[in-house]
MDTraj code that builds the backbone (N, CA, C; nanometers):
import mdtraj as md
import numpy as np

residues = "UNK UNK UNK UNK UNK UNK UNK UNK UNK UNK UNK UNK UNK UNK UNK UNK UNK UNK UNK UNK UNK UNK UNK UNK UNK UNK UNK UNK UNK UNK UNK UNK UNK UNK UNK UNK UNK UNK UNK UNK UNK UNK UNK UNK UNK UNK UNK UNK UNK UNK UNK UNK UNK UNK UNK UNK UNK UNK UNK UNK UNK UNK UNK UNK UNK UNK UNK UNK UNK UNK UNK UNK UNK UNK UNK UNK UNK UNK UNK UNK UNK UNK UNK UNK UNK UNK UNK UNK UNK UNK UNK UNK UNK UNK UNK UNK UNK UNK UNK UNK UNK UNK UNK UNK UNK UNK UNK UNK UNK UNK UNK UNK UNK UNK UNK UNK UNK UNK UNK UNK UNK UNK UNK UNK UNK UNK UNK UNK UNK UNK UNK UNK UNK UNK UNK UNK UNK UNK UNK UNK UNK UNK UNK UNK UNK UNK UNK UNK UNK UNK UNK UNK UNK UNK UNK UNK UNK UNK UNK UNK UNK UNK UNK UNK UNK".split()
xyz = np.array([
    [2.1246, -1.1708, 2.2246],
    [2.0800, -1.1053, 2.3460],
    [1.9401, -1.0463, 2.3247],
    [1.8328, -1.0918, 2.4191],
    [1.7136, -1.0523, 2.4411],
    [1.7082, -0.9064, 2.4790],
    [1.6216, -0.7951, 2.4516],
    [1.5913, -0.6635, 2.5287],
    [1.4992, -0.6380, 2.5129],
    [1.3991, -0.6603, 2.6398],
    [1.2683, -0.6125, 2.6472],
    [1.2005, -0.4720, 2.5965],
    [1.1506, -0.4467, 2.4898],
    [1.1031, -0.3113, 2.4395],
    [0.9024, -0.2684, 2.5276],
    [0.8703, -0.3910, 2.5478],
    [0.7331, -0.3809, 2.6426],
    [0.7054, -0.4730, 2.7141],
    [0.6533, -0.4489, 2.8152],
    [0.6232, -0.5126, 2.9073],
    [0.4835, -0.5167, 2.9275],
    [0.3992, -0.6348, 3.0111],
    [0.2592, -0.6171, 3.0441],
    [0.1973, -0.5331, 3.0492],
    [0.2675, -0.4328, 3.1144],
    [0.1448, -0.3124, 3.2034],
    [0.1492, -0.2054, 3.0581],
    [0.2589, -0.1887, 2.9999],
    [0.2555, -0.1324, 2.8683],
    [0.1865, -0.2068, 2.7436],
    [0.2054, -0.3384, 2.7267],
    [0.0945, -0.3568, 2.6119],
    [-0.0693, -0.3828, 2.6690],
    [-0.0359, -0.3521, 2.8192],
    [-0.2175, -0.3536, 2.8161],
    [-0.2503, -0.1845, 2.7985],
    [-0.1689, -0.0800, 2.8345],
    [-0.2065, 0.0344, 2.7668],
    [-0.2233, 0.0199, 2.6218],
    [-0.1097, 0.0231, 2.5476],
    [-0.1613, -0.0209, 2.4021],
    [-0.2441, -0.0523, 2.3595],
    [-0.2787, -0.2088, 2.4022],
    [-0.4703, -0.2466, 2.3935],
    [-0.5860, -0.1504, 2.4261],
    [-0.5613, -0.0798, 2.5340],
    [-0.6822, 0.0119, 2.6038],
    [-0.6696, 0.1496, 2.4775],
    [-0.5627, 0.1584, 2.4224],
    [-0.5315, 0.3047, 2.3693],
    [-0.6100, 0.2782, 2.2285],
    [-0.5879, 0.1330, 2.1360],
    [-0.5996, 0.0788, 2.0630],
    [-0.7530, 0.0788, 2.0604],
    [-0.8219, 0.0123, 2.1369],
    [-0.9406, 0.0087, 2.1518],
    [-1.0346, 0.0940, 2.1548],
    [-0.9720, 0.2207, 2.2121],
    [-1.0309, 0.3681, 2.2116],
    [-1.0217, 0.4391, 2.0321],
    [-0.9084, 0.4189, 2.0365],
    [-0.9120, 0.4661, 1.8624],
    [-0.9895, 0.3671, 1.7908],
    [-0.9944, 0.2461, 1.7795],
    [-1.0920, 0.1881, 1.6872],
    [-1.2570, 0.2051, 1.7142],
    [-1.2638, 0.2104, 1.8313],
    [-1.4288, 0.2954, 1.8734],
    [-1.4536, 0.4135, 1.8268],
    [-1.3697, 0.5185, 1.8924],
    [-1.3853, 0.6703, 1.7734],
    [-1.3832, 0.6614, 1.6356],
    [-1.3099, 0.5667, 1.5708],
    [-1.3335, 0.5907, 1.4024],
    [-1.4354, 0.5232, 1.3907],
    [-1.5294, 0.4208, 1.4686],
    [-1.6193, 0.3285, 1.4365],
    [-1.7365, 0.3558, 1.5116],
    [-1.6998, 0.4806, 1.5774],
    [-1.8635, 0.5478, 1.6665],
    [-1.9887, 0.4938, 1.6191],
    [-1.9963, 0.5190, 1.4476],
    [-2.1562, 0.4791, 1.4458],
    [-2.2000, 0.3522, 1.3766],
    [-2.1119, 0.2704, 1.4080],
    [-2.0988, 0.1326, 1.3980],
    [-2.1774, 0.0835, 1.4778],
    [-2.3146, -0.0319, 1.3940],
    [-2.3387, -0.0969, 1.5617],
    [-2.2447, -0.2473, 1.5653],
    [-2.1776, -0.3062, 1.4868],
    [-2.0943, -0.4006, 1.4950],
    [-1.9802, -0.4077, 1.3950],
    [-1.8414, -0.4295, 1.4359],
    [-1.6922, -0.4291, 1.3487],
    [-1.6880, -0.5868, 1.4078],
    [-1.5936, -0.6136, 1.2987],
    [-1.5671, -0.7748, 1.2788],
    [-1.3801, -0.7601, 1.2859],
    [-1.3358, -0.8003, 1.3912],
    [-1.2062, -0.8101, 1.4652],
    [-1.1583, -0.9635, 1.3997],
    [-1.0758, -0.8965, 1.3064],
    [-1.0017, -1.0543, 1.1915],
    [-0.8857, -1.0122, 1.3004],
    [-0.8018, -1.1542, 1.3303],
    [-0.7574, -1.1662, 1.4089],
    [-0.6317, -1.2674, 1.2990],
    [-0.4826, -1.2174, 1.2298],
    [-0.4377, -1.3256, 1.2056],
    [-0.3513, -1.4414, 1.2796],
    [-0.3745, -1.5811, 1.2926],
    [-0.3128, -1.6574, 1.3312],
    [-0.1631, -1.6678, 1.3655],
    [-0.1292, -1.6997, 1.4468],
    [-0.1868, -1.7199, 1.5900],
    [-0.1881, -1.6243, 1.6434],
    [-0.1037, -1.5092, 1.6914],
    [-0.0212, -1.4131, 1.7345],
    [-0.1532, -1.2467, 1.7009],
    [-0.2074, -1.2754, 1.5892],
    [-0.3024, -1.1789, 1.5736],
    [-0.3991, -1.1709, 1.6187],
    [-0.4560, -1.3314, 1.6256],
    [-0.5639, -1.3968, 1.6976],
    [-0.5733, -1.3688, 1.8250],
    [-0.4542, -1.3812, 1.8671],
    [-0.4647, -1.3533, 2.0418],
    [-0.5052, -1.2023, 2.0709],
    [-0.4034, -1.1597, 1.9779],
    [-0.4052, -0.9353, 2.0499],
    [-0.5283, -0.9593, 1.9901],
    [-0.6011, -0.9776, 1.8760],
    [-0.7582, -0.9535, 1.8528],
    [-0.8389, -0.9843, 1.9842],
    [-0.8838, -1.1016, 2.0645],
    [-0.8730, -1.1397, 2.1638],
    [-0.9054, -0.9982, 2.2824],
    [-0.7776, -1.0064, 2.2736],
    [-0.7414, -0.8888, 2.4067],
    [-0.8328, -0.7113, 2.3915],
    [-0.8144, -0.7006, 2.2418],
    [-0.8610, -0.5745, 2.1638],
    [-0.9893, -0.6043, 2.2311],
    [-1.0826, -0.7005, 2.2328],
    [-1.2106, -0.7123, 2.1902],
    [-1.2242, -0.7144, 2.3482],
    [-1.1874, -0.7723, 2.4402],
    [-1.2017, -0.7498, 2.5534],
    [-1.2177, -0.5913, 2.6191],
    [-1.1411, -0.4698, 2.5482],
    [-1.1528, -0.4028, 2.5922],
    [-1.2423, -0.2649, 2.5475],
    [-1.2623, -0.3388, 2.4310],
    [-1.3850, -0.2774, 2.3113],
    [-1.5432, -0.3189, 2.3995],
    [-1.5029, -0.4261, 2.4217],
    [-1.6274, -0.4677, 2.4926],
    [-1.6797, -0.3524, 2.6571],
    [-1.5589, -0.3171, 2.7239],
    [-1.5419, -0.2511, 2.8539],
    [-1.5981, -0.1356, 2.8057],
    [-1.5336, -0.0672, 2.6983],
    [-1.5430, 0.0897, 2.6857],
    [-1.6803, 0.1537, 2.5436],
    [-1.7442, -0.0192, 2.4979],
    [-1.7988, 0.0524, 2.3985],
    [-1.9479, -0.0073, 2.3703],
    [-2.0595, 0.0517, 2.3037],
    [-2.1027, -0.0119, 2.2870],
    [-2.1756, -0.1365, 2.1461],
    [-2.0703, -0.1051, 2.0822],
    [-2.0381, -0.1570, 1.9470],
    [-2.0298, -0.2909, 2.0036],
    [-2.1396, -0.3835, 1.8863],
    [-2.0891, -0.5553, 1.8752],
    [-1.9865, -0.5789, 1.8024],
    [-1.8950, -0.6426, 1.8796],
    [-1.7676, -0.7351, 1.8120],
    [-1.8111, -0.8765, 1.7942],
    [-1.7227, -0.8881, 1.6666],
    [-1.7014, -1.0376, 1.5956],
    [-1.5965, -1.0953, 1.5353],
    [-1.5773, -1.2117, 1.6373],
    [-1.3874, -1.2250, 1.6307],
    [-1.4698, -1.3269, 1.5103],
    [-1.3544, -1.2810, 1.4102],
    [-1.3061, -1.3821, 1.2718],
    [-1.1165, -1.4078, 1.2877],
    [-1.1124, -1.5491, 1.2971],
    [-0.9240, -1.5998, 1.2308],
    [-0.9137, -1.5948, 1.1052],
    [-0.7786, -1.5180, 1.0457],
    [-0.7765, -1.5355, 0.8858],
    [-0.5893, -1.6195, 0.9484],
    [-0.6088, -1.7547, 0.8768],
    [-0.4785, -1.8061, 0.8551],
    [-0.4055, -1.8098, 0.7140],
    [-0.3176, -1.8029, 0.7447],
    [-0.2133, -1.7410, 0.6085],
    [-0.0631, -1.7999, 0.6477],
    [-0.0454, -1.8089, 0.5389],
    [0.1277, -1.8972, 0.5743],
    [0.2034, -1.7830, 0.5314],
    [0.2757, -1.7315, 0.6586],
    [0.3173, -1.5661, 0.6331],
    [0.4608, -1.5935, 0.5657],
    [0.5424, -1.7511, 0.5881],
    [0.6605, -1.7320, 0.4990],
    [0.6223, -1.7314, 0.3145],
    [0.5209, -1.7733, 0.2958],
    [0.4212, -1.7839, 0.1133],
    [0.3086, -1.7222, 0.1305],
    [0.2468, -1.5797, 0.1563],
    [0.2029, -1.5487, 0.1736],
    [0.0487, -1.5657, 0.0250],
    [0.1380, -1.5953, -0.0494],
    [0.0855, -1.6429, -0.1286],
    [-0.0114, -1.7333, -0.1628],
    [0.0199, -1.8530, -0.0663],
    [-0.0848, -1.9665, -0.0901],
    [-0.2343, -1.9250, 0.0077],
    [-0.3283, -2.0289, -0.0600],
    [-0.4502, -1.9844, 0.0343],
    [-0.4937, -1.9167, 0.1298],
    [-0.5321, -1.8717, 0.1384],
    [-0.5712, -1.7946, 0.2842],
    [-0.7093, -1.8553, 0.3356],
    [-0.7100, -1.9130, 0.4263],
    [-0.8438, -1.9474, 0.5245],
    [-0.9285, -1.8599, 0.6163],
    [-1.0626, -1.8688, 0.5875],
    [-1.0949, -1.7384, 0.6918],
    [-1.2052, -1.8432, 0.7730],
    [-1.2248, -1.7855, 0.8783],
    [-1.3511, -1.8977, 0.9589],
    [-1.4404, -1.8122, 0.9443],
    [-1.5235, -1.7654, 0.8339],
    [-1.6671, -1.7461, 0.8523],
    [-1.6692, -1.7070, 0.6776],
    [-1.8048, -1.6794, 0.6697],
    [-1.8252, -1.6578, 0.4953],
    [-1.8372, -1.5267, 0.5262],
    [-1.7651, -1.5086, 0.3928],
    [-1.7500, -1.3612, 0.3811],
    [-1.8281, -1.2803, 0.2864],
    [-1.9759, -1.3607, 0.2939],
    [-2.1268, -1.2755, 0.2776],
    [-2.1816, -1.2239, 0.3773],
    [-2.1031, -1.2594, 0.5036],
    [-2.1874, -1.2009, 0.6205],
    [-2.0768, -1.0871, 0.6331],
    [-1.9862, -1.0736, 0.5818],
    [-1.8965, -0.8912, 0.5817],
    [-1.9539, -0.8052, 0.4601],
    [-2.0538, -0.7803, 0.4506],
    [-2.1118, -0.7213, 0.3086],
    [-2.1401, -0.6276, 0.3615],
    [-2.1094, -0.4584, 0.3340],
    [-2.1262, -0.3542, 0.3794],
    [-2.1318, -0.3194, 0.5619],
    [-2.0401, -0.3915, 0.5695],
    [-1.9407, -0.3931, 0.7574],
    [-1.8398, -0.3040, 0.7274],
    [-1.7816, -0.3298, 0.9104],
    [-1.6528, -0.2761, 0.8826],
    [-1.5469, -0.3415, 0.9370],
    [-1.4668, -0.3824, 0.8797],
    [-1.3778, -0.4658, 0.9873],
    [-1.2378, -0.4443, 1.0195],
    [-1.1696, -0.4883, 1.1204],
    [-1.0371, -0.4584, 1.1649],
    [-0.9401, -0.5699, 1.1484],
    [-0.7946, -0.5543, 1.0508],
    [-0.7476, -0.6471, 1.0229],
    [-0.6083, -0.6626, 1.1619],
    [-0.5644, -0.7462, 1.1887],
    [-0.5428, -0.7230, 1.3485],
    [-0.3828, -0.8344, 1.3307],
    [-0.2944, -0.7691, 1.3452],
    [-0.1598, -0.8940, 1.3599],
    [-0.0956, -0.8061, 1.4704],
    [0.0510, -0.9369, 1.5370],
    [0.1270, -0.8546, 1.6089],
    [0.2315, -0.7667, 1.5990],
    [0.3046, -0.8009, 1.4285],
    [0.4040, -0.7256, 1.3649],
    [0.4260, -0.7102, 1.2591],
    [0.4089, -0.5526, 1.2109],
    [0.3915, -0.5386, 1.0710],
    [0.5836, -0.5233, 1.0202],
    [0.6196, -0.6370, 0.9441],
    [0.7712, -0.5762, 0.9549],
    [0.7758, -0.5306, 0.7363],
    [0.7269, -0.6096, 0.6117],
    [0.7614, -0.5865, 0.5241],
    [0.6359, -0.5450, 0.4224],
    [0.5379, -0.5681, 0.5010],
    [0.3724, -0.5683, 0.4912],
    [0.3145, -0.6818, 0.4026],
    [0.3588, -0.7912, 0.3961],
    [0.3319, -0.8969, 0.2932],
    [0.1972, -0.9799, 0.3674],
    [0.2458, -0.9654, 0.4874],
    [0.1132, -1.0584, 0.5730],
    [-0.0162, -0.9768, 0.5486],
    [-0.0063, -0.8430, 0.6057],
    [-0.1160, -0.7634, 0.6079],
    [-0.1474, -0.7324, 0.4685],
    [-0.1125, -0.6870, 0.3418],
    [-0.1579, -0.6987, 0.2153],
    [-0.2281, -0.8259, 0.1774],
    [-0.1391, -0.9156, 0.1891],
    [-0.2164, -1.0325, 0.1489],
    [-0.3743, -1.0796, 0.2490],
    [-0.3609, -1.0422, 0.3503],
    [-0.4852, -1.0840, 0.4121],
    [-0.5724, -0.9941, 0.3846],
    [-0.5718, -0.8700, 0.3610],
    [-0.6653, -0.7499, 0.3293],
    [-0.6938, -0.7931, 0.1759],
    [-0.6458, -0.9058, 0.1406],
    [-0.6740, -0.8879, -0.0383],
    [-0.7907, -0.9997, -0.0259],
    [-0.7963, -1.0448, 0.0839],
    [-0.8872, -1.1798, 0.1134],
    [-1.0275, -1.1093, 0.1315],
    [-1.0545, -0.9802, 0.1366],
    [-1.1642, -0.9574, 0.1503],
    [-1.2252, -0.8524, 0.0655],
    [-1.1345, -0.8046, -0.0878],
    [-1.1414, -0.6839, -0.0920],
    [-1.2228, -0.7662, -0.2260],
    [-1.3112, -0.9087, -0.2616],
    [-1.4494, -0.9454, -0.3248],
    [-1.5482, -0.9037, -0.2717],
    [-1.5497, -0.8259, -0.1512],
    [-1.6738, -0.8304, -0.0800],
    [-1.6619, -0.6682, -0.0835],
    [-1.8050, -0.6608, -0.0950],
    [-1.8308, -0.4739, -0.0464],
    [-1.8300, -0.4534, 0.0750],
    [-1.7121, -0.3580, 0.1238],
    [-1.7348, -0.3475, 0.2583],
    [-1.7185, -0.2208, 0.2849],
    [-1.7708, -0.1596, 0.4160],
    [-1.8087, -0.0504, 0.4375],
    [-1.6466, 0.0047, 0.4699],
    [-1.5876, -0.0513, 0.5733],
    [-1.4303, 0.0053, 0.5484],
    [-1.3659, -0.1019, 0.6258],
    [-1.2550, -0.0833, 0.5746],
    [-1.1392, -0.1702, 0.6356],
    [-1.0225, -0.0711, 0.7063],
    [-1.0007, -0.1370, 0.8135],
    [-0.8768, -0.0681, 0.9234],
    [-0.7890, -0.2341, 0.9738],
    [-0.6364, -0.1533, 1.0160],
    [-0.5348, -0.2362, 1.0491],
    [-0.4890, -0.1913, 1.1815],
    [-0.4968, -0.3142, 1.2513],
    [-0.3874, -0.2752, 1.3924],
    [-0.2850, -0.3851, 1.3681],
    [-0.1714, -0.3086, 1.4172],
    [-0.0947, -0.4038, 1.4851],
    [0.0005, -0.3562, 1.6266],
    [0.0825, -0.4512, 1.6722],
    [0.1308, -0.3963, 1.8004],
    [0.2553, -0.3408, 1.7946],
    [0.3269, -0.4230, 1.6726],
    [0.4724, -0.3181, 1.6717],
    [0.4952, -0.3115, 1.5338],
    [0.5430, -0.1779, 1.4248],
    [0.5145, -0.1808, 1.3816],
    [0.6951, -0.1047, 1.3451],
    [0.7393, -0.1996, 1.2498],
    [0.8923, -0.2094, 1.2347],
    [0.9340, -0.1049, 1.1946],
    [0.8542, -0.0828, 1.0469],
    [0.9065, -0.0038, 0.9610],
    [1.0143, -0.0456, 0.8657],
    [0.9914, -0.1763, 0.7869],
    [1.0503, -0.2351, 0.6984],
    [0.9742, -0.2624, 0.5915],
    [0.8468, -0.1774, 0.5684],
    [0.7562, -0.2058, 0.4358],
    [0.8762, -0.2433, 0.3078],
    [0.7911, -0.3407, 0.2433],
    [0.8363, -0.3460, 0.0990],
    [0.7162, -0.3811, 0.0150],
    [0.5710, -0.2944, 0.1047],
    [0.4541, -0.3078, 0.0283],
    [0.3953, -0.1740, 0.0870],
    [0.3087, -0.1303, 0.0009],
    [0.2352, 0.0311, 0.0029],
    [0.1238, -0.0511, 0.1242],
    [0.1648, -0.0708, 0.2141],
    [0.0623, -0.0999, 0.3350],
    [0.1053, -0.0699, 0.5123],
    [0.0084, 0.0281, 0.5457],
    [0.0170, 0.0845, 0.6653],
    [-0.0458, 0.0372, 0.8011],
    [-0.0135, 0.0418, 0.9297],
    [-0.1287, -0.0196, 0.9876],
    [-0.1865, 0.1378, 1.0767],
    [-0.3569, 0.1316, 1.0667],
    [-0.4302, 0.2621, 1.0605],
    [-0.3786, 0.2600, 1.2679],
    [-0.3374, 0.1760, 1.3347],
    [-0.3329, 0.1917, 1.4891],
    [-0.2276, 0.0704, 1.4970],
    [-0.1500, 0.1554, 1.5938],
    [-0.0032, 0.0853, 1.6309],
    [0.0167, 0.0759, 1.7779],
    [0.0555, -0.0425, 1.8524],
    [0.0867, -0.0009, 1.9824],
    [0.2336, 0.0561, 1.9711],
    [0.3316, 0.0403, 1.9262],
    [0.4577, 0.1210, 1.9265],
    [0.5355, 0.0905, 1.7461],
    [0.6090, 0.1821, 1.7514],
    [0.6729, 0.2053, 1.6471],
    [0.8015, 0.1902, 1.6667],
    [0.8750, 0.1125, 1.6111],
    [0.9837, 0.0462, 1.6374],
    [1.1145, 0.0454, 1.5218],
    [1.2298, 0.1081, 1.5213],
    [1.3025, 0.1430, 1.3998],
    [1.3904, -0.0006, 1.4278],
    [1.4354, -0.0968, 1.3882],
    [1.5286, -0.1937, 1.3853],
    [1.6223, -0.1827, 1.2917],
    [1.6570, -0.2911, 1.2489],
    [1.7451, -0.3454, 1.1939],
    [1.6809, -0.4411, 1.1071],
    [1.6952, -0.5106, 0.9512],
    [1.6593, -0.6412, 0.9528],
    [1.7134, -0.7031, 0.9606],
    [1.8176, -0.7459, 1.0295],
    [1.8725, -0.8475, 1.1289],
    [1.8091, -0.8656, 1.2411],
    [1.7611, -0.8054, 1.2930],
    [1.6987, -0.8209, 1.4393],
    [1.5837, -0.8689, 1.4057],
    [1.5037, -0.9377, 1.5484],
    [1.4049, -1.0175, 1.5634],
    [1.3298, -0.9867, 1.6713],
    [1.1638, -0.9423, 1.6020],
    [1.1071, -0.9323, 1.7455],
    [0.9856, -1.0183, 1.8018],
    [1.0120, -1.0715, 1.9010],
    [0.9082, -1.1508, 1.9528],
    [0.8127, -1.1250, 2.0287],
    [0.7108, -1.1311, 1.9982],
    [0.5558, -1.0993, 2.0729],
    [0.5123, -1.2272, 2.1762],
    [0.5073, -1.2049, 2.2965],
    [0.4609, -1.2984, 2.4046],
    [0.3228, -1.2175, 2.4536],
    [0.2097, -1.2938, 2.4312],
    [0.0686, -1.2352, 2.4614],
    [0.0296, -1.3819, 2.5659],
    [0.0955, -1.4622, 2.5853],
    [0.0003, -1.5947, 2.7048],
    [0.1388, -1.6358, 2.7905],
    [0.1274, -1.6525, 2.8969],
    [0.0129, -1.6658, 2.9861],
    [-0.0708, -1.4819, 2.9955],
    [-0.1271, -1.4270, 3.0469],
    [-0.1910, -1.3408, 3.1051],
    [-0.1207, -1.2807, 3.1999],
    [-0.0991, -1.1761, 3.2244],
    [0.0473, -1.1181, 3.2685],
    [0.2028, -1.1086, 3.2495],
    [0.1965, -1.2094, 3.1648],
    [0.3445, -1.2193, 3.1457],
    [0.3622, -1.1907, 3.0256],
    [0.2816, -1.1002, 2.9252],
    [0.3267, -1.0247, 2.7874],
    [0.4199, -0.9227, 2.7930],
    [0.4638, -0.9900, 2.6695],
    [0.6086, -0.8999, 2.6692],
    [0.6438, -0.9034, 2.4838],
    [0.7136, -0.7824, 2.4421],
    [0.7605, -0.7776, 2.3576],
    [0.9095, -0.7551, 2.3698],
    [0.9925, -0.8533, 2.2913],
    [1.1782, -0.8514, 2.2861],
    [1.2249, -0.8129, 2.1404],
    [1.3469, -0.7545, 2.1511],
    [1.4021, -0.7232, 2.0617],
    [1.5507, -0.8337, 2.0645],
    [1.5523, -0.8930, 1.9406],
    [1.6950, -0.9860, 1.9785],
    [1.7932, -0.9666, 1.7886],
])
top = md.Topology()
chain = top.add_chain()
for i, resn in enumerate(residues, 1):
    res = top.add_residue(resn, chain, resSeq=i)
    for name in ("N", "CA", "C"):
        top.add_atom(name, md.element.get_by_symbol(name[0]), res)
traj = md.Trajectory(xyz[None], top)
């Protein structure tokens, strides 16, 4: 059994709320680099940046980092060189932080490079770490089960929704 925990009009607050906190910690930023992980991260990055763009005047720069989140282990791909993140700041961006293996491992993809700081969003955020990794902005906080399963719907455009099953 499906149970809707958000709906559209609530994860576009999230985004707008999200977007406001990553501008205040990044005030004197003139550009953050919005890593976006595949697919599902990619998109809310996406949406983030849309509204970073409305409320701020900081340049954004969407980067995809793909990662095979069941082996988090193997390669990680990023689409851009990561000489052009050399004393930046960037935002590491997924839709669910549930054991922190995705988000550790992708933050380790950049931590050769000097960078000015690194921050994490994500949109729901389980609370099943089994890694010392936090995300710095959450759209909701969510106590489960690990039995349960939650699914992030960000497309079509209006019809986002987050389920609990």
């Amino acid at each position: 059994m499906k149970k809707k925990i958000l709906d559209s009009k609530k994860i576009k607050h999230a985004i707008l709320r999200i977007a406001f906190q990553i501008y205040e910690s990044n005030i004197n930023e003139k550009d953050i680099y919005l890593v976006g992980i595949s697919s599902n991260g990619k998109e809310f990055s996406k949406l983030i940046e849309v509204q970073l763009k409305k409320i701020s005047p900081i340049s954004t720069h969407l980067i995809e980092l793909e990662i095979d989140k069941k082996n988090p282990r193997n390669p990680v791909k990023i689409s851009t060189d990561l000489d052009k993140l050399k004393n930046k700041s960037i935002v590491v961006i997924d839709d669910v932080l549930n054991s922190g293996s995705t988000l550790l491992y992708s933050v380790n993809k950049f931590l050769s490079v000097p960078l000015k700081k690194i921050q994490t969003v994500v949109l729901v955020n389980r609370n099943h770490k089994s890694f010392p990794v936090k995300a710095d902005f959450k759209g909701i906080s969510l106590s489960t089960s690990v039995k349960e399963h939650v699914t992030v719907i960000l497309k079509p455009i209006g019809a986002e929704a987050v389920y609990l099953s």
